[in-house]
Structure formats: structure tokens, C-alpha cells
N, C-alpha and C positions, 0 to 999 in steps of 0.2 A: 847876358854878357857873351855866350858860347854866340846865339845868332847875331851880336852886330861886330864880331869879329870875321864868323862865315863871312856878312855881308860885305865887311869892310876887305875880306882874300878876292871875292868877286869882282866887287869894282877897281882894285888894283890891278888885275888880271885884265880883265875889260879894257881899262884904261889903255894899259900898254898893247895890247893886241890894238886898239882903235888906233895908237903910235905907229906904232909897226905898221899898220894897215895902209894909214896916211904917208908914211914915208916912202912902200914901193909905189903906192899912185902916182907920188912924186916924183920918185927916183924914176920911172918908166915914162914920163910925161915930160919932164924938165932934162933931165941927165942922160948920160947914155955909162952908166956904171951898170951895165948887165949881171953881170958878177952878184955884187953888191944886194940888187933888187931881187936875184934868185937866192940869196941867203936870205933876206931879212923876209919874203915871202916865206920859206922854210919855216923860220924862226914863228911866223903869226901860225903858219898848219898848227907848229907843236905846241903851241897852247892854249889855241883852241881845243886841241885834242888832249890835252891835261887838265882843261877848265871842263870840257864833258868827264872825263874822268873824275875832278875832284868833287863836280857836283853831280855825279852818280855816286859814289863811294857814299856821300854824306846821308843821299836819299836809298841807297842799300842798307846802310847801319838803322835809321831813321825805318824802315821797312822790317827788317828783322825787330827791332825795339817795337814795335806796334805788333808785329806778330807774335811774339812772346808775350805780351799783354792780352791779347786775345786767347791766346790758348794756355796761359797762365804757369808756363815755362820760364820758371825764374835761377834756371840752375846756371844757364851759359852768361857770362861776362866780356868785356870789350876789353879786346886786349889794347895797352896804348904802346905808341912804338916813336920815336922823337925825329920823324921824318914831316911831321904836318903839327905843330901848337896847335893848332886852331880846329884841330878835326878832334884832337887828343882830350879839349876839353869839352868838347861834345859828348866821348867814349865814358868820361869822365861822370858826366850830368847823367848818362844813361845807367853808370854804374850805381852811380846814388839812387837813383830811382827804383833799379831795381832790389839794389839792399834791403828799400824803404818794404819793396813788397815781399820780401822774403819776413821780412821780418813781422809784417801784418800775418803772412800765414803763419807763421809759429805764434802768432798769439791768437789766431781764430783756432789754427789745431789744437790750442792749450786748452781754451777756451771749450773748443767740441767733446774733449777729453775730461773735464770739469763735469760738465754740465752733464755728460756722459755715465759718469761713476757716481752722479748723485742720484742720477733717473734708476740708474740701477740697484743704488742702496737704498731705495726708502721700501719698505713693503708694502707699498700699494699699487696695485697691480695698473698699467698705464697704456693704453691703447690710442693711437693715433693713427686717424687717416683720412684722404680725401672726398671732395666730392665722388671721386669714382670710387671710393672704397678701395682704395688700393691702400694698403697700412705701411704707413714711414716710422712709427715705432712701435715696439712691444716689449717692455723689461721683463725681465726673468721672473718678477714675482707673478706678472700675468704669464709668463709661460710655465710657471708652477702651478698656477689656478685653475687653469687651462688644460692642462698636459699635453700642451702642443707648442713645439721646439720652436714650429715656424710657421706663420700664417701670412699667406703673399694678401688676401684681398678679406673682407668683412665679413662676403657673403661664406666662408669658410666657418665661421659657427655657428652654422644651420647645423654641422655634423656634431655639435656643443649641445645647443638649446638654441634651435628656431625660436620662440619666445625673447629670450636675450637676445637673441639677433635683429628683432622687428625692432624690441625697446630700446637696442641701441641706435636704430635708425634713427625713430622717428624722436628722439629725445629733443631740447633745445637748451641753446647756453643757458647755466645758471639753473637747471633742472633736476633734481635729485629725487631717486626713486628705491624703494626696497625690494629686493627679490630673493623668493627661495631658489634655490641651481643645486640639483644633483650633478655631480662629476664622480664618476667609477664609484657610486655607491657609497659617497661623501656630500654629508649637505652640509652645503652652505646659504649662511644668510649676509646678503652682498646689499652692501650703500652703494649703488653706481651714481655720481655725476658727472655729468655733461659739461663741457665748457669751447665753445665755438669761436678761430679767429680766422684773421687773414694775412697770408704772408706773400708777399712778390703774387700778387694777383690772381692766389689760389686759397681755397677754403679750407680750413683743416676741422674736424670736430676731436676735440681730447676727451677720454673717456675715463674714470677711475671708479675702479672696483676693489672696494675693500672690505674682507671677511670680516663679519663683526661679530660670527657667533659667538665668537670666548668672551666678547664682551657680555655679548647677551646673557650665557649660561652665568656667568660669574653673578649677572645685578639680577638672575633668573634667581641663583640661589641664597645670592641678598636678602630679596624679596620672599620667599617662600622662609628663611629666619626668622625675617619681622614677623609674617602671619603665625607662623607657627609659638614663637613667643608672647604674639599679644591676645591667639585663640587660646593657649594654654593657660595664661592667666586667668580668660573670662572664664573658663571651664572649672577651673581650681577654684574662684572663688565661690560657684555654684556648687561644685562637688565637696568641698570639704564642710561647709557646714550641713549640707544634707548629710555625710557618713557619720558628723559628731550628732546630729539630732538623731539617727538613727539608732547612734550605739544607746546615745539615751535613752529612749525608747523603749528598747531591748531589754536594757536594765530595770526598767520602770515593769515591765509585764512579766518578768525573768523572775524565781527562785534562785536559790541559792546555787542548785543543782544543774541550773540553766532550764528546768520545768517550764511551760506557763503560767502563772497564778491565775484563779479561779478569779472569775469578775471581779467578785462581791469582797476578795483578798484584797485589791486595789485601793491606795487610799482615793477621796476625793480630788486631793490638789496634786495628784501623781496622773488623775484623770485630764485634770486640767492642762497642766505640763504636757500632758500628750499629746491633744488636742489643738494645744497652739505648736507643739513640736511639726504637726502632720499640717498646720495651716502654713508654719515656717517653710517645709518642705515642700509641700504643694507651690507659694508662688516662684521659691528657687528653680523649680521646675520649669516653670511659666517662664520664668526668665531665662533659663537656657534655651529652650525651645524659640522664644522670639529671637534668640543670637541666631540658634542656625539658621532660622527663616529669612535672617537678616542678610547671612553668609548665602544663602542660595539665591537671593534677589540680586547681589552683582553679580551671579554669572548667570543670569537668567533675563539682561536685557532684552528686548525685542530689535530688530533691525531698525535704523532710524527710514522714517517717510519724509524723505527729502519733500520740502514744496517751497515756493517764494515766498520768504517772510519779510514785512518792512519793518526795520528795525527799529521805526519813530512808535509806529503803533504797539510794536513788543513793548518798551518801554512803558508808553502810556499804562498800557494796560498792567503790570505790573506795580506802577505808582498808585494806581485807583484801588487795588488788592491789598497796599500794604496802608495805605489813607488814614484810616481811621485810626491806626495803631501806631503810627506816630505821629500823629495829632495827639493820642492820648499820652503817650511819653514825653512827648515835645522834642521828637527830635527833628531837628531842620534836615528838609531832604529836597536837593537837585538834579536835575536831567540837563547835562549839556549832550547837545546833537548837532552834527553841521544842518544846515538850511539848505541842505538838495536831499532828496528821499533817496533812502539807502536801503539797499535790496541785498537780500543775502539765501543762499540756499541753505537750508536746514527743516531739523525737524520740531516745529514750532512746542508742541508738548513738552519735548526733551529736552530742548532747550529753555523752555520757562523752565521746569524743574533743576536745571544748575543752577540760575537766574535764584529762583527763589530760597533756594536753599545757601548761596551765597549772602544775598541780603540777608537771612535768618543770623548768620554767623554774625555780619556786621555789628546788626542791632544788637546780640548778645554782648560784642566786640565794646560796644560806646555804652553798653548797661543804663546806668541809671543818672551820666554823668549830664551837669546843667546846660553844657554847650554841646551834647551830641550833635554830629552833623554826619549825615551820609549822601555819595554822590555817585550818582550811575549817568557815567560817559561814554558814548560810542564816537569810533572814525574809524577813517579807512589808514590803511600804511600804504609806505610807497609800489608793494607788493600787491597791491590791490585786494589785502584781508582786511576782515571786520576783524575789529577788537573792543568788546564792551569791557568796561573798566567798574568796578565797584568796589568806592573807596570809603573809607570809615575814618575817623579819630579817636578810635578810641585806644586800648592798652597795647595795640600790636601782639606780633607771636615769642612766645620768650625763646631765647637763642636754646635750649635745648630740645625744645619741642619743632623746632622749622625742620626735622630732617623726618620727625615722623606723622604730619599730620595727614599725609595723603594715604601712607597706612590702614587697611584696612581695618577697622572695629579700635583704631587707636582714638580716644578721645579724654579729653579733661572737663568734660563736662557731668555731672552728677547722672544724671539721667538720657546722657547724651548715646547712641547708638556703634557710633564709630562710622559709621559708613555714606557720612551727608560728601566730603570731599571723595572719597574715593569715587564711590559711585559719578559724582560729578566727573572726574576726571575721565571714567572709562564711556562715560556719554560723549566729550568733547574728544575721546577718540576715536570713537566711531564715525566722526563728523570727519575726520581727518584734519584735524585741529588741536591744540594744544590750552591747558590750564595752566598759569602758575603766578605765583604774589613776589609783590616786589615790596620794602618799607619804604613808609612814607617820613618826611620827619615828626609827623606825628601820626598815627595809626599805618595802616596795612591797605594795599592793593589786591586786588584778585581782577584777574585777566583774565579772559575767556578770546583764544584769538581762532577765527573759524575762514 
């Protein structure tokens, strides 16, 4: 609207100057009104010369408006003044326009302000910077972590932990790592992840670092509870009938006086009581002794020997080991595997041994029932880890006992040790890999993801 009105002041303008123009040709050619022909010449100079005026004016406003745009000066306004409509609702369009940008920046400022006091309130410490390392943010919980106010570029915590400095280099999107960090004689144990994008056709890598020792100490002494609760059991029930068979004993060989009685004083079946009291003793012994030995075998793993193991022939060989024993139970047993061979690093011993000692669980798992069925499946995830799977039907884990089976020496089995999961687990940690079961609708999972 505002340009086919310019257009339409122009061609008006034009018009009549091309008028005027034609008339002194005329008037100078045809007439002899001298006069007349020096006026209406006058008349075309002056507006010609307010037609370069009116279309400079429009392309100075038009100028200024595009430079304000460029340098994002939105404070100055068009003043309108009722000498020109048509220029006024130009000043007009340019007014809105700018409004419009005033008003985008008060919501990108809002916005930067938002997003600003939330980077700032979460406590996890937030590092961001570019390919050159030059760092565009840092919250206060990372410069609490830190104890550095201000960090212009990355390579600045070399003077931190060179260590942390290389791993935050060379990390990549989607990357999460653990690390011990002394800072003034303060450790900490940091989850850093990595997450890499790109903005207006530059790279930024974001980094977050979050203390986790209070977590750790906290399910540190969780954990040291359980042991402690479920070594103190296994000890009490060894220790207390050895001191009751002892007092018996005591009694048995004891006068009245607390003397010794003479052999031959003894009755025979007080001989015999003894006897089985000292055999009683004797294996409660035996059985203490194989707990601690049990207790010093998980912290006495050897490092794993990483080698290529193909996961088709781990299987196999594993199903030819258990053959004949459920054959003889009749329990139906499957191997699903994809049809490409799958390679995985590990250490094939140590890993048969969670392998086997999982299946042991199952088969207990499906007992004696007529349609036991157990299944060992491996694939890959979209993470490119192995995950073997071994699934049973039989009873599953009862909802009170799922928080303590991984427990060390914790078990519900009569003759059972306590230490077949744990030990599993702290093997599948050393691989840098993770155990855990999921329910099925009918029996239990065990996962092994490496």
C-alpha cells in the first residue's frame, strides 16, 4: 500500500513536470508569451527539484531503516509530521517494523535470561566451548568445582588436572566417563559427559561434570550394612552353637567345683555326647572357615585376559557342558544367535564362569517342573554391545529378596554359598560391563551386557 502510493506521488509528479515541460516547448515554438514560458520553465526546475528531494528523503528514511537493521539499533523511531501522507505512511510501516524487533529482542533477552538462571541453578557443573577452545560458558557450580572464577580458553586446566584436560579433549558426543580429580586436597569422583553440536556453522562441545562421591559414600555404606549384616549372621550361626556345645562340654568333664573329673569318673554316654559335641564343632568350624575363604575369593579376582571370543562358539560350548543334565531333567533348552558371527573382547574363562553359574541359577530356577524351558540369547544393541540373555520359566525372584541377591554371601538356598551373583557381577565389572535381571511374565532374565 505505502509503495503504490510513493509510486502513484511519482507518476503524478512526472506527469505534470512532462505538462509543463510540453507547454514551454510549445509556448517558445508557437507563441511569443516570453513571460509566461519563463514562469512555467521555473515552475518544471521546482519540481523537478522536489521530486529529487521527495525521492531522496524516502531513500534516506529507507537507508537509515536498513542501517538500524544491520546494527540492530532499534531505539530511534520515524517521526511523522502531515506535510507528505504518503511518505508518513512509510515512517509508519517502518515504525511497526521496528516495534516488531523491539519487541523479538525482549523476548530473546527474556529468553537468554531463562535459560541463563537455569544453567546456573542446576548443580552440575557446565562447560562449553569451541573448536578453538575458547569457552562461551561456565556456571558457577563448575566454578565451584573448579575454584576458578574465570576460565577464557580449555587449555587453562592443564593448571587443574592435565589429565582432565586431554579427556575432555579427546571425549565424543554421547560419551561418559569416570574420574578421580583432586582439587586443594579435595577428592572428587566426577561422571563427566560429553555432548557435541553445531550452531550458526560452528562446533561447540558441552561438557558436564558431576560430583558423585556423596552418592557413592552413601550406597558405599549401604553396602558395607548389608555385608556386615549378612557376615554377622553367617558367623552367629557358626559361633553360637559351637559356645552352647562348648559350655556343654565343660560341663560334661567339670565337677562340681569346676575340677576336671578323672577319665574313668566319666559316664559313657556323657563320653559319647562329647564326642559328637567335638564332631559338631569340628564341621561348624569347617564351615566358617570355607565362608571366609569364600569372602576372600571376591576380592582376590585376577585381572581379566582380554582375547577375541566368538560368541556362537561360547554358547555352543556351554550347551554341550550342560547336555547331558538336561537331557536327564528334560528340560527343553535354546540358543537363539543372529546369523553373522559375533566377536566380542573378553576374557573367555571369566566369562564362562558368570555364563555357568547363571545357568546353574536357572536350572535350580525351573527345579523339577514338567515344562522347564531355558533359553541363552545373544545380539548386539544399537550401541554396538553384546548382550547374552539367559532366560528361565521358572518361579522368578520374590519381590523381597530382588534388592538383595547381588549381596554378597546373601542366599536362600540350603547349601548355597552366597557368592555365585556377586562374584558374577564384580567379573562383568571388570570387563567394564554391567549384570542385571529383568521379569519375564513368566520366570526371570539375567543379562550379561559386555
Amino acid at each position: 500500500m505505502v509503495y503504490r502510493r510513493f509510486s502513484i506521488n511519482v507518476i503524478i509528479r512526472v506527469s505534470i513536470i512532462c505538462l509543463l515541460a510540453f507547454g514551454v516547448v510549445y509556448g517558445l515554438t508557437e507563441t511569443k508569451w516570453l513571460i509566461t514560458n519563463v514562469v512555467m520553465g521555473l515552475v518544471v526546475v521546482a519540481l523537478i527539484v522536489e521530486l529529487i528531494y521527495y525521492v531522496e528523503r524516502t531513500n534516506r528514511d529507507l537507508k537509515n531503516f536498513l542501517l538500524a537493521i544491520k546494527y540492530r539499533d532499534f531505539a530511534n523511531t520515524f517521526t511523522i509530521n502531515n506535510l507528505s501522507p504518503s511518505h508518513n505512511e512509510l515512517k509508519e510501516a517502518f515504525n511497526i517494523i521496528t516495534s516488531e524487533f523491539q519487541n523479538l529482542r525482549a523476548e530473546k533477552e527474556s529468553n537468554h535470561q531463562y535459560l541463563q538462571n537455569v544453567v546456573e541453578h542446576v548443580g552440575v557443573a557446565l562447560i562449553c566451548f569451541n573448536e578453538s577452545g575458547n569457552i562461551q560458558l561456565m556456571n558457577h557450580a563448575a566454578q565451584r568445582m573448579l575454584h576458578k572464577p574465570y576460565l577464557k580458553n580449555i587449555e587453562a586446566l592443564k593448571h587443574v588436572d592435565a589429565d582432565l584436560l586431554y579427556m575432555l579433549q579427546k571425549m565424543k558426543s554421547g560419551e561418559r566417563e569416570l574420574v578421580k580429580l583432586v582439587i586443594r586436597e579435595e577428592l572428587l569422583n566426577l561422571s563427566v559427559e560429553a555432548t557435541e553440536f553445531k550452531l550458526q556453522n560452528e562446533y561447540f562441545k558441552l561438557i558436564s561434570l558431576q560430583n558423585i562421591r556423596p552418592e557413592l559414600d552413601e550406597k558405599e555404606l549401604e553396602a558395607w550394612q548389608k555385608l556386615i549384616r549378612v557376615t554377622t549372621h553367617e558367623i552367629m550361626n557358626s559361633v553360637t552353637p559351637i559356645i552352647s556345645l562348648t559350655e556343654l562340654i565343660n560341663t560334661l568333664i567339670e565337677d562340681e567345683s569346676g575340677k576336671q573329673k578323672p577319665l574313668e569318673d566319666i559316664h559313657p554316654e556323657d563320653i559319647e555326647d562329647i564326642r559328637q559335641g567335638l564332631h559338631t564343632i569340628e564341621n561348624r568350624s569347617k564351615g566358617l572357615l570355607r565362608f571366609v575363604n569364600a569372602y576372600r575369593s571376591i576380592y582376590k579376582q585376577p585381572k581379566p585376559n582380554f582375547q577375541k571370543v566368538v560368541v556362537q562358539e561360547l554358547l555352543q560350548r556351554l550347551a554341550m557342558l550342560f547336555k547331558s543334565e538336561w537331557q536327564q531333567r528334560k528340560i527343553q533348552f535354546d540358543i537363539e544367535m543372529p546369523p553373522y558371527e559375533m566377536v566380542m573382547t573378553a576374557d573367555p574363562q571369566l566369562l564362562e564362569q558368570v555364563l555357568i553359574n547363571l545357568l546353574k541359577n536357572a536350572m535350580q530356577s525351573v527345579g523339577s517342573q514338567s515344562d522347564g524351558c531355558i533359553r541363552l540369547i545373544a545380539f548386539r544393541t544399537a550401541e554396538n554391545r553384546t548382550i547374552i540373555q539367559v532366560q528361565d520359566n521358572g518361579g522368578g525372584i520374590p519381590e523381597e529378596l530382588k534388592e538383595q541377591i547381588f549381596i554378597p554371601f546373601f542366599t536362600t538356598k540350603e547349601k548355597g554359598s552366597g557368592i555365585g551373583l556377586s562374584l558374577s557381577r564384580q567379573i562383568i565389572r571388570l570387563h567394564k560391563g554391567r549384570i542385571w535381571f529383568n521379569e519375564l511374565e513368566r520366570g526371570v532374565a539375567f543379562n550379561v551386557e559386555i
